[in-house]
Phi, psi and omega in degrees: 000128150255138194244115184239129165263154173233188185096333188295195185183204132250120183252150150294183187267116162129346196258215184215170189210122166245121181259135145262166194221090202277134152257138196223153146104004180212141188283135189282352156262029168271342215244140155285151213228150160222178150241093189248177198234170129209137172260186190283114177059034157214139184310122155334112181229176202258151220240252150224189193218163191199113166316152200285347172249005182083357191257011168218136200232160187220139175233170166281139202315300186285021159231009196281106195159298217258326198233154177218151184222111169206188185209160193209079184309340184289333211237328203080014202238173176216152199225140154240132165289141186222135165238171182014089191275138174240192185282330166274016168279334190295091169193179165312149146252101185253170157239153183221175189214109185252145175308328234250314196111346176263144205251103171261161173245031189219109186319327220257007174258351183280173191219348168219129172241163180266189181277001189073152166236134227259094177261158181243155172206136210216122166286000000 
């Protein structure tokens, strides 16, 4: 499976972003989807997640609000929307994947990753 993400950029604080995350090499409603972050000199945490049919979606405390998590079986892709964007929002951005369908919030549990795309969010 390959996972190329796009979207990332420079935003202002306050503003938004849809990061995609396009899949390949596998049929895409087997796979369960995540999304995680790292910043500079911190461990890669978790963003959110979308069950392999779209229908349960799981977010992190410090997006839950802020951030959709969804997918487009049509397109292969899964998207996170990010709104009213801060200065700590400012990291790597991966997308992940599990073969299986199953939905973790603990990276070292996915088995396939993209390569991240990097957003800034400047105050």
């Amino acid at each position: 499976v390959q996972l190329q993400a796009s979207g990332g950029g420079l935003v202002q604080a306050g503003g938004s972003l849809r990061l995609a995350c396009a899949a390949s090499g596998r049929t895409f409603s087997t796979l369960s989807m995540g999304w995680f972050r790292q910043a500079p000199g911190k461990e890669r945490e978790f963003v959110a997640a979308i069950n392999k049919s779209g229908s349960t979606t799981y977010s992190a405390d410090s997006v839950k609000g802020r951030s959709t998590i969804s997918r487009d079986s049509a397109k292969n892709t899964a998207y996170l929307q990010m709104n009213s964007l801060k200065s700590e929002d400012t990291a790597v951005y991966y997308c992940a994947a599990d073969r299986y369908g199953r939905v973790w919030t603990t990276a070292s549990a996915y088995d396939y990753w993209g390569q991240g795309t990097q957003v800034t969010v400047s105050s």
